[in-house]
Biopython code that builds the backbone (N, CA, C, O; Angstrom):
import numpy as np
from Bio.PDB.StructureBuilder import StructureBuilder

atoms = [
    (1, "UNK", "N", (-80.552, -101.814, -3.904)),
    (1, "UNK", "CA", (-79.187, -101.810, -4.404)),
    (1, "UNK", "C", (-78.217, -101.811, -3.218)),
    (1, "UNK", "O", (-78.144, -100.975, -2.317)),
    (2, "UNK", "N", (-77.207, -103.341, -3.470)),
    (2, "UNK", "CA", (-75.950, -102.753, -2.457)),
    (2, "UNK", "C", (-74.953, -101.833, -2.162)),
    (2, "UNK", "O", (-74.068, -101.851, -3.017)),
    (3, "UNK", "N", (-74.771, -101.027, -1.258)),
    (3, "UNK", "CA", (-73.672, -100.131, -1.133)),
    (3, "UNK", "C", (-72.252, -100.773, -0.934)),
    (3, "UNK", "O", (-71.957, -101.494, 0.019)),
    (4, "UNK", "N", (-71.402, -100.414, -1.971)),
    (4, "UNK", "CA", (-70.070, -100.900, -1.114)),
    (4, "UNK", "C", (-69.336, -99.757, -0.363)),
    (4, "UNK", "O", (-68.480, -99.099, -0.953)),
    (5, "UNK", "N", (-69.546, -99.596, 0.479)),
    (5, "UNK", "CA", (-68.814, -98.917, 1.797)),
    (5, "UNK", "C", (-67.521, -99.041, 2.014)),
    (5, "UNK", "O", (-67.101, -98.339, 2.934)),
    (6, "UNK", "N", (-66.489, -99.929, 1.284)),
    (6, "UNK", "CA", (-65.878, -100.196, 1.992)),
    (6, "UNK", "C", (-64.383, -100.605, 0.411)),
    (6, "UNK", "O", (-63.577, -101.534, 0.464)),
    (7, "UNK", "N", (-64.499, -99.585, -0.732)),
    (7, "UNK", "CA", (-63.658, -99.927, -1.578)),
    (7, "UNK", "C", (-62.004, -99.334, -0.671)),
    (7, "UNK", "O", (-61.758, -98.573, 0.264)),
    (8, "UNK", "N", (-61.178, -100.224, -1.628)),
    (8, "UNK", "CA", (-59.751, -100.655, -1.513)),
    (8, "UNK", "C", (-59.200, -100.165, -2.658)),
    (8, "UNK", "O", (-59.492, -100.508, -3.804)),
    (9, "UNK", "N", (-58.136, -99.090, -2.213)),
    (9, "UNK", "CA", (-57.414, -98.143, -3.213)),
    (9, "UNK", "C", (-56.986, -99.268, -4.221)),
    (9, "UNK", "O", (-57.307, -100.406, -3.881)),
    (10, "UNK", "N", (-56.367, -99.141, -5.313)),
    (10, "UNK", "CA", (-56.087, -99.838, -6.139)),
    (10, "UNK", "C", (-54.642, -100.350, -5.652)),
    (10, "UNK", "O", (-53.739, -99.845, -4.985)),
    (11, "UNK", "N", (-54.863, -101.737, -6.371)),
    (11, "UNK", "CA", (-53.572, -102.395, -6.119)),
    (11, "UNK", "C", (-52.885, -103.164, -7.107)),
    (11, "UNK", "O", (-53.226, -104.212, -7.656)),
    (12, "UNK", "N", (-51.924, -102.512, -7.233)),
    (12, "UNK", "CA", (-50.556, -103.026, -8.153)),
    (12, "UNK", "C", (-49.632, -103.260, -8.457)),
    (12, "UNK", "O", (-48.819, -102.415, -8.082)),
    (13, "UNK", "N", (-49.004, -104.445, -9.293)),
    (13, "UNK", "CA", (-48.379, -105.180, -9.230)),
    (13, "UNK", "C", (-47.172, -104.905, -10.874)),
    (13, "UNK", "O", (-47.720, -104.760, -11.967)),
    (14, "UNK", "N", (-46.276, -104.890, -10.811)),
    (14, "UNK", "CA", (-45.192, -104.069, -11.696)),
    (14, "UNK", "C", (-44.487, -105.593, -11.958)),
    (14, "UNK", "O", (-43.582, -105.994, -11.226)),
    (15, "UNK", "N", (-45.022, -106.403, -13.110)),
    (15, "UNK", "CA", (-44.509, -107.409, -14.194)),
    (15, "UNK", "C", (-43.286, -107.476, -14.851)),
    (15, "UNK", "O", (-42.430, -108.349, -14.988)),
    (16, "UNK", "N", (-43.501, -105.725, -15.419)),
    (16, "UNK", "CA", (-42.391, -105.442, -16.713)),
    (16, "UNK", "C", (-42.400, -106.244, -17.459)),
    (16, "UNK", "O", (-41.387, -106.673, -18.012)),
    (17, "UNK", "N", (-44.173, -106.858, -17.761)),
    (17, "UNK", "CA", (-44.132, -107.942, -18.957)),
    (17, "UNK", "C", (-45.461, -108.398, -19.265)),
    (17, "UNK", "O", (-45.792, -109.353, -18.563)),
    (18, "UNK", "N", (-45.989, -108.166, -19.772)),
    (18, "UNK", "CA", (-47.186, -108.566, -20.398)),
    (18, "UNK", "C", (-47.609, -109.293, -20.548)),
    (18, "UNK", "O", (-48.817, -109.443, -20.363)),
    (19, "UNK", "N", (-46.698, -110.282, -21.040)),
    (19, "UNK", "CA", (-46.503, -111.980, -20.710)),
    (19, "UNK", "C", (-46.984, -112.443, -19.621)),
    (19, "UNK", "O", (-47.866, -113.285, -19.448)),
    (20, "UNK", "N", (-46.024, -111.533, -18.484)),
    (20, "UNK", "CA", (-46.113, -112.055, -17.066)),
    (20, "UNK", "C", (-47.485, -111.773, -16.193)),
    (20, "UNK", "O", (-48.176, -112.318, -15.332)),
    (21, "UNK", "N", (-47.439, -110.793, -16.830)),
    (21, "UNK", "CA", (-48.940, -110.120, -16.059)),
    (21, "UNK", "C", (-49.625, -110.733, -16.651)),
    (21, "UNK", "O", (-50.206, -111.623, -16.030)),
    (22, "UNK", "N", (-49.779, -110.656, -17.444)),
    (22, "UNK", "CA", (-50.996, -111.893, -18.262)),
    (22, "UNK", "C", (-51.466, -113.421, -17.367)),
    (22, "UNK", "O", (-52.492, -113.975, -16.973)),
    (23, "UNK", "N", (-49.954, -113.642, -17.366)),
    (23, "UNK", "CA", (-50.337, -115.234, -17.123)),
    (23, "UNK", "C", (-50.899, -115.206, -15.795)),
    (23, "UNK", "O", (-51.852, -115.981, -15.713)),
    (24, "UNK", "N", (-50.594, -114.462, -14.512)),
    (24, "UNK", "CA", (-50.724, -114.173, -13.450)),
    (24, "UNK", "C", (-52.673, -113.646, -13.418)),
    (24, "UNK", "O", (-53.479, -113.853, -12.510)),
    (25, "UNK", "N", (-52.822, -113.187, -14.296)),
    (25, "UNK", "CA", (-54.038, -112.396, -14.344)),
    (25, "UNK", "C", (-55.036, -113.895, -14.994)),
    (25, "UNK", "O", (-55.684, -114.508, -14.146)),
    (26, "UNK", "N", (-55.074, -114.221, -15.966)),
    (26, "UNK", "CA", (-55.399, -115.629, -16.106)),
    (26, "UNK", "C", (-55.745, -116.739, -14.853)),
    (26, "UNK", "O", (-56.800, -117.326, -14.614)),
    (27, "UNK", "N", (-54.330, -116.795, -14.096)),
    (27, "UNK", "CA", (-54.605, -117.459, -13.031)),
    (27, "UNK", "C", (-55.309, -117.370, -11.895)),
    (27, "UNK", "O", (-55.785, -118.273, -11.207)),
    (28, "UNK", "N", (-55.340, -116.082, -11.739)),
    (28, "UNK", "CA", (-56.664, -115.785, -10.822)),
    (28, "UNK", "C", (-57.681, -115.085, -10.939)),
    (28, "UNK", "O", (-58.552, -114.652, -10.183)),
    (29, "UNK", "N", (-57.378, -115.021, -12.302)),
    (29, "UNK", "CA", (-59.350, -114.748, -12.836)),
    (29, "UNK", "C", (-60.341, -115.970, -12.483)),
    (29, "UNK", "O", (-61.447, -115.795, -11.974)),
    (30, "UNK", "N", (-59.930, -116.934, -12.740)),
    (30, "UNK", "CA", (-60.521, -118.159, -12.535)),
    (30, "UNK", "C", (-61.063, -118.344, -11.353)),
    (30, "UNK", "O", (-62.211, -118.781, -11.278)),
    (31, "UNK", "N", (-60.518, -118.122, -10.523)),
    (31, "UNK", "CA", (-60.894, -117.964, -9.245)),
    (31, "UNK", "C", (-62.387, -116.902, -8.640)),
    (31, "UNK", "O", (-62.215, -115.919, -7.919)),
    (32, "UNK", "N", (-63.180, -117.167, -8.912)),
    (32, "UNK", "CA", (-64.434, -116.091, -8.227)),
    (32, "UNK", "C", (-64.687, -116.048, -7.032)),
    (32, "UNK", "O", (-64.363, -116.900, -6.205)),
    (33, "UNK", "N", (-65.348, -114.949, -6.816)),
    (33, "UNK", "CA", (-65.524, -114.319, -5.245)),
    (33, "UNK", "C", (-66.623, -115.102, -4.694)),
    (33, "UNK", "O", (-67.726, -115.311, -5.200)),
    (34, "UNK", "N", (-65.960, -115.671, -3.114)),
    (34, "UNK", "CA", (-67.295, -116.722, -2.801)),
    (34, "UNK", "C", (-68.721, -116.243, -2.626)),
    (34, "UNK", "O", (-69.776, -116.861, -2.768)),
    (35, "UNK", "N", (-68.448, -114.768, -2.223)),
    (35, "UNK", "CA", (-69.538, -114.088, -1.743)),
    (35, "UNK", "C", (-69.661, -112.664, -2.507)),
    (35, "UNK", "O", (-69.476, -111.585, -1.943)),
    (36, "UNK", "N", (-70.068, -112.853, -4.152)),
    (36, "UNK", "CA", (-69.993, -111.672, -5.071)),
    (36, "UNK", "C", (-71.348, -110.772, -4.360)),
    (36, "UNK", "O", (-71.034, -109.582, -4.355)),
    (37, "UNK", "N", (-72.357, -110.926, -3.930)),
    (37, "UNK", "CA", (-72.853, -109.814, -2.994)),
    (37, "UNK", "C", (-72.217, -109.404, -2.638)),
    (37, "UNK", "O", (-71.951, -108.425, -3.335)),
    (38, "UNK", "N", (-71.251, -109.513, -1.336)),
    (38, "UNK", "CA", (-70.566, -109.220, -0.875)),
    (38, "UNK", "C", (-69.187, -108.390, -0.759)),
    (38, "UNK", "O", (-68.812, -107.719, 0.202)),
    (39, "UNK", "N", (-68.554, -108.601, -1.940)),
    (39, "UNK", "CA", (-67.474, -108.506, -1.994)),
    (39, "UNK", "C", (-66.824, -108.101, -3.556)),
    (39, "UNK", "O", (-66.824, -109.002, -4.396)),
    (40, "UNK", "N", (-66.389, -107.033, -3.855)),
    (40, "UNK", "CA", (-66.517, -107.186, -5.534)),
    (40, "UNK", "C", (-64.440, -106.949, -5.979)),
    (40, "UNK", "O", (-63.646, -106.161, -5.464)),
    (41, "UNK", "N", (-64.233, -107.859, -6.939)),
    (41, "UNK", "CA", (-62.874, -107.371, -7.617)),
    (41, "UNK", "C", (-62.629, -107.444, -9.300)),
    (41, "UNK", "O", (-62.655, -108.602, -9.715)),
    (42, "UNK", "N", (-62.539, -107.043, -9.703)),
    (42, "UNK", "CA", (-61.720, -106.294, -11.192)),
    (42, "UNK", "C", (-59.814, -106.326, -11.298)),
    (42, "UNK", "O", (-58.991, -105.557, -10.801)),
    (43, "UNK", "N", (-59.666, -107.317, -11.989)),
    (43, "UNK", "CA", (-58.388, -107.553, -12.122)),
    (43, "UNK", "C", (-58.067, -106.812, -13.689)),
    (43, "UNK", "O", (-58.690, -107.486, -14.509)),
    (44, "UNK", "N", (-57.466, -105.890, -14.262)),
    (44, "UNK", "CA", (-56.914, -106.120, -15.482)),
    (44, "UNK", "C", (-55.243, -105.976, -15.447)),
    (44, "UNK", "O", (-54.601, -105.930, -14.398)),
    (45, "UNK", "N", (-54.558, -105.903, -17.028)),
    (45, "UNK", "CA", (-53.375, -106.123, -17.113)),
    (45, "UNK", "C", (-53.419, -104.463, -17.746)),
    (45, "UNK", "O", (-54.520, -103.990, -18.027)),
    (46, "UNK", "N", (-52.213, -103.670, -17.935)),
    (46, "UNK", "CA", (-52.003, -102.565, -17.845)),
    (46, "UNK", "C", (-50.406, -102.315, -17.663)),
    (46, "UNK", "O", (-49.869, -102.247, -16.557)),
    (47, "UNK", "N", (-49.522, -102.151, -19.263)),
    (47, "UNK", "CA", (-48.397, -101.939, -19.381)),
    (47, "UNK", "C", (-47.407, -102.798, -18.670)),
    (47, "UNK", "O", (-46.272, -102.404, -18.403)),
    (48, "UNK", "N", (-47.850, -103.944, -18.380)),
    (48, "UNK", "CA", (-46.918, -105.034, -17.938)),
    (48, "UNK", "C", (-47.208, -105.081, -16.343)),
    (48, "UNK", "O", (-46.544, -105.778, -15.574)),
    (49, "UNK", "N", (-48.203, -104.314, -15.975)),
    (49, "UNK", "CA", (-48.941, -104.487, -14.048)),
    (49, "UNK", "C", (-50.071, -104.676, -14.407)),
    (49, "UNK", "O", (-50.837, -104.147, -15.212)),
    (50, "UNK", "N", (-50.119, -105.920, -13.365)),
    (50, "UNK", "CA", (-51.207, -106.173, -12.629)),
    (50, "UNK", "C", (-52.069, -105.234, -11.831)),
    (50, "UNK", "O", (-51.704, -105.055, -10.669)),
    (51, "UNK", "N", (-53.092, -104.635, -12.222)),
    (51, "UNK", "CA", (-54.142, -104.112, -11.669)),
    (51, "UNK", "C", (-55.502, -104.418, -10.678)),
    (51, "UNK", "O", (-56.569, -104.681, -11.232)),
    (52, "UNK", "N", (-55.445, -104.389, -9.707)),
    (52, "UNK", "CA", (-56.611, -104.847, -8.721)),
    (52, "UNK", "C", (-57.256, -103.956, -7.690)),
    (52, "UNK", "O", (-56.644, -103.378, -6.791)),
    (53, "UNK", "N", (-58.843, -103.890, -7.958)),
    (53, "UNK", "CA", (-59.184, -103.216, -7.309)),
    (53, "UNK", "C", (-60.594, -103.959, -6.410)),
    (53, "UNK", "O", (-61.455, -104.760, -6.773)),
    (54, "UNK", "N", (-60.446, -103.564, -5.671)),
    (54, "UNK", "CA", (-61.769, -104.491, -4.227)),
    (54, "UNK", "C", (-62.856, -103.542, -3.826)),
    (54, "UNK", "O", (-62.510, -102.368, -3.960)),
    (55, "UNK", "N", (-63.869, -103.686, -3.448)),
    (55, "UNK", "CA", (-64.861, -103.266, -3.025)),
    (55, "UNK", "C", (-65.832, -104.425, -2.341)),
    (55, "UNK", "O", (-66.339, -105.421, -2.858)),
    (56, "UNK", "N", (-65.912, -103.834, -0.753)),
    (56, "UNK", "CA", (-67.052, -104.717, -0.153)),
    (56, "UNK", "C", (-67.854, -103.989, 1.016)),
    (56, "UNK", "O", (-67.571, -102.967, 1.641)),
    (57, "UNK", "N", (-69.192, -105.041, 1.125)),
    (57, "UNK", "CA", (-69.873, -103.842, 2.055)),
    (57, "UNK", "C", (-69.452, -104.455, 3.357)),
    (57, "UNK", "O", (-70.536, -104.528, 3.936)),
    (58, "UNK", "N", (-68.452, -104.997, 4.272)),
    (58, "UNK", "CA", (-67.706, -104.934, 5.275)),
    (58, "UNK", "C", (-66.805, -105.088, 5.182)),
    (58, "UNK", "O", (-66.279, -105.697, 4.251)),
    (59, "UNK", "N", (-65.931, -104.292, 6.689)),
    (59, "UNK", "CA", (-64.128, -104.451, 6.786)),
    (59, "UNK", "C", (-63.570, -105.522, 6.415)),
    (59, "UNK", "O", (-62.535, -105.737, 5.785)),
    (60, "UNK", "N", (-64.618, -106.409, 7.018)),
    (60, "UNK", "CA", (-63.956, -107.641, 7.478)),
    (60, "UNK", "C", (-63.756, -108.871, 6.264)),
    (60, "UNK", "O", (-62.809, -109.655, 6.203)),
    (61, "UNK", "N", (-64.883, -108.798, 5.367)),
    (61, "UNK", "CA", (-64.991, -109.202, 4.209)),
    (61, "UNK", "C", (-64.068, -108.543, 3.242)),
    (61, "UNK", "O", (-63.225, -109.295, 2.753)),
    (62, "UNK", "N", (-64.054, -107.608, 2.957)),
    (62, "UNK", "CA", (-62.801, -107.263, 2.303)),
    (62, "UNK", "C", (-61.253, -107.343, 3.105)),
    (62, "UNK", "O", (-60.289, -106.923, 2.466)),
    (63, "UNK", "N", (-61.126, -107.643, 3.884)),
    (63, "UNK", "CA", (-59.684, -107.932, 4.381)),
    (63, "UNK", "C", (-59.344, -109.322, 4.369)),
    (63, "UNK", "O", (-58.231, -109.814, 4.183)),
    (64, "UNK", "N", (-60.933, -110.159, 4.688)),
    (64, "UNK", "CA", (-60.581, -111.616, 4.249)),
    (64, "UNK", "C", (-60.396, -111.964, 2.512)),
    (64, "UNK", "O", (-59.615, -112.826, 2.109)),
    (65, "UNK", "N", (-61.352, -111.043, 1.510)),
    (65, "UNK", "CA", (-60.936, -111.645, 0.304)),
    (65, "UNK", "C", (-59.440, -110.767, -0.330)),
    (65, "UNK", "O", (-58.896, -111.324, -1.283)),
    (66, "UNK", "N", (-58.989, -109.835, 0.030)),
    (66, "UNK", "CA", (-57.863, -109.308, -0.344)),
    (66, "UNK", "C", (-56.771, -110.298, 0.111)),
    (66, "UNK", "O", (-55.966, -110.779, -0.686)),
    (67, "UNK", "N", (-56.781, -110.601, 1.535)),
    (67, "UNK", "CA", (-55.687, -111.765, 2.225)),
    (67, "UNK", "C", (-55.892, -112.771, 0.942)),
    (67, "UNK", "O", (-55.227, -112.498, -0.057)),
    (68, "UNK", "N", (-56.796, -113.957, 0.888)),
    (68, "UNK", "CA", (-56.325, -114.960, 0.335)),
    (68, "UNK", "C", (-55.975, -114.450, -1.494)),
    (68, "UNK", "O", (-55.409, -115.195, -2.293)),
    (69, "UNK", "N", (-56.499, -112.977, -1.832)),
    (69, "UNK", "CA", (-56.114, -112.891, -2.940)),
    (69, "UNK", "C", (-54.213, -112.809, -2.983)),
    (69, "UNK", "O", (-53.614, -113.231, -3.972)),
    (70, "UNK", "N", (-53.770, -112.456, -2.266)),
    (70, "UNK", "CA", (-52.394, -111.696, -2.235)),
    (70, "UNK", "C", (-51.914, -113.443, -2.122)),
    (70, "UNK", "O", (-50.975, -113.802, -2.832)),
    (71, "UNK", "N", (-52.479, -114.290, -1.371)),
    (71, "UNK", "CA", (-52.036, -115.818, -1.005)),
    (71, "UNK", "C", (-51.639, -116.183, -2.391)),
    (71, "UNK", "O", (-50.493, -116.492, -2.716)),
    (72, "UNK", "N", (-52.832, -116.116, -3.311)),
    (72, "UNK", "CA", (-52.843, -116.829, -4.364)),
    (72, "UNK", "C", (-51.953, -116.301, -5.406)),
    (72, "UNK", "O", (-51.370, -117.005, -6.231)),
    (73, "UNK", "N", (-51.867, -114.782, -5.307)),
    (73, "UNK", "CA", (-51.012, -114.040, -6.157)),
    (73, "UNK", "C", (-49.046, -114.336, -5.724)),
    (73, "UNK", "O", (-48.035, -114.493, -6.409)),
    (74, "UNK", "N", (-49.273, -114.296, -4.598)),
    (74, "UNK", "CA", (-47.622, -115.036, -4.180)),
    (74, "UNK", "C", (-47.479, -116.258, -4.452)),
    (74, "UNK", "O", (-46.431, -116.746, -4.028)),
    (75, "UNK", "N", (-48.352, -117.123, -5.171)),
    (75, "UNK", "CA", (-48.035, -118.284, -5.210)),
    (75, "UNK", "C", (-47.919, -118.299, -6.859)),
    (75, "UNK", "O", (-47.211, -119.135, -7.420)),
    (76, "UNK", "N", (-48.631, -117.361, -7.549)),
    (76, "UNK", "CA", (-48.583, -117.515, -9.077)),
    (76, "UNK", "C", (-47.414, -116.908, -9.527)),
    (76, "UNK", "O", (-46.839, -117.147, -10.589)),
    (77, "UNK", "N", (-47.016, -115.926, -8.465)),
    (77, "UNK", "CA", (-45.859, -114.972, -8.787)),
    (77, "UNK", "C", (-44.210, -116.055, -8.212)),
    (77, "UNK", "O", (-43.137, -115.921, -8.800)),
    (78, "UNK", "N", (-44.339, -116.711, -7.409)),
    (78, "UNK", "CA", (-43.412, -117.677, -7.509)),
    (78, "UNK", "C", (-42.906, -118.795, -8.412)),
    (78, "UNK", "O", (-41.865, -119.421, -8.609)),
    (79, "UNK", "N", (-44.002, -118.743, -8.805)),
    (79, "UNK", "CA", (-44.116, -120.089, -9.879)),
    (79, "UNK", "C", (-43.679, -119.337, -11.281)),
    (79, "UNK", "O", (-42.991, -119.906, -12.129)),
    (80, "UNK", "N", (-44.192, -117.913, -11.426)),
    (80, "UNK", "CA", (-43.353, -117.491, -12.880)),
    (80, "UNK", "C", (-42.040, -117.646, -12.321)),
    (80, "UNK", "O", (-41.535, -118.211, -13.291)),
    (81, "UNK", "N", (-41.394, -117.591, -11.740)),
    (81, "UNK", "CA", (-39.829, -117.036, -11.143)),
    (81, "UNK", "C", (-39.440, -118.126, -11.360)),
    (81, "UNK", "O", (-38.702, -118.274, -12.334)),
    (82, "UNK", "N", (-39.762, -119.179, -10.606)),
    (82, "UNK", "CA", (-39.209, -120.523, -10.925)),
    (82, "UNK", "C", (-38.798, -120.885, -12.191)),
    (82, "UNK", "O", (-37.663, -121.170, -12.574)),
    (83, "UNK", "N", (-40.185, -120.832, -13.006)),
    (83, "UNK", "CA", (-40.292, -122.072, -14.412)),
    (83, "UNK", "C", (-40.501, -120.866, -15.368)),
    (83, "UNK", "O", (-40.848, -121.220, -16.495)),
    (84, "UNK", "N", (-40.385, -119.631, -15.205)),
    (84, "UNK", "CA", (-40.635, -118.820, -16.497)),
    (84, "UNK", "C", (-40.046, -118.597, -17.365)),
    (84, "UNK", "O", (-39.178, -119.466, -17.444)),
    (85, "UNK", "N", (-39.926, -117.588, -18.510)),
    (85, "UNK", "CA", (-39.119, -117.793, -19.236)),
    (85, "UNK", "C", (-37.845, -116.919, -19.204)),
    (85, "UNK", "O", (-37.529, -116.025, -19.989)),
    (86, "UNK", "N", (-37.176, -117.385, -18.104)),
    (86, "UNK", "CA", (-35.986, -116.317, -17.519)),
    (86, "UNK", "C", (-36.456, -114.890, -17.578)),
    (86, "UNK", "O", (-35.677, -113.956, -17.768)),
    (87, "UNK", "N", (-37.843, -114.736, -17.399)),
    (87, "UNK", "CA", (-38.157, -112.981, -17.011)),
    (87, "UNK", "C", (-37.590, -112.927, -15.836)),
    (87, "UNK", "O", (-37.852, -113.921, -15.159)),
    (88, "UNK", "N", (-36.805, -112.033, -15.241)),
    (88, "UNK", "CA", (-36.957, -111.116, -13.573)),
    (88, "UNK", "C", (-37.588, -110.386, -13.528)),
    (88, "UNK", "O", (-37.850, -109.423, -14.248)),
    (89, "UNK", "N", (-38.086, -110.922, -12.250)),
    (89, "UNK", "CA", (-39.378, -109.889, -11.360)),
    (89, "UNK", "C", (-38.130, -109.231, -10.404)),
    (89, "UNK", "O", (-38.391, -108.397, -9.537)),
]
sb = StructureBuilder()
sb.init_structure("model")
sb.init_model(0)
sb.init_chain("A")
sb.init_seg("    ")
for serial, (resi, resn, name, xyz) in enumerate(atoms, 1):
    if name == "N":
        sb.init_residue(resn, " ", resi, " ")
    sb.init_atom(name, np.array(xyz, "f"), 0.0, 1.0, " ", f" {name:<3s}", serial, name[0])
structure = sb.get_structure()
């Protein structure tokens, strides 16, 4: 059995919308971990935040899949702002 050594306090993200968190959570669910040995995350939605939590058995692996997660999450979180349905973030 692998140890993860190396979990990442929880991280979250404040929607104020269910909607929003939703769609955001959708969008990078899809997305899987290249190296699920490696590296583990759990996204849910929770009173209108985004919930995320990481676990991996190195630093370095978890700092690389948290980085491109936050990439992808600034990019889904721009795109509600843009074209959404006049929610403010």
């Amino acid at each position: 059995m692998r140890k993860w050594f190396f979990p990442c306090s929880d991280f979250e993200v404040d929607y104020e919308s269910n909607e929003n968190a939703s769609i955001v959570h959708a969008a990078l669910a899809i997305d899987k971990e290249l190296q699920p040995d490696k590296v583990k995350r759990q996204i849910s939605v929770i009173n209108g935040k985004l919930l995320v939590h990481f676990e991996a058995v190195e630093a370095r692996i978890l700092r690389a899949s948290f980085s491109a997660f936050v990439d992808v999450l600034t990019l889904a979180t721009k795109t509600i702002v843009q074209f959404g349905h006049g929610t403010e973030l």
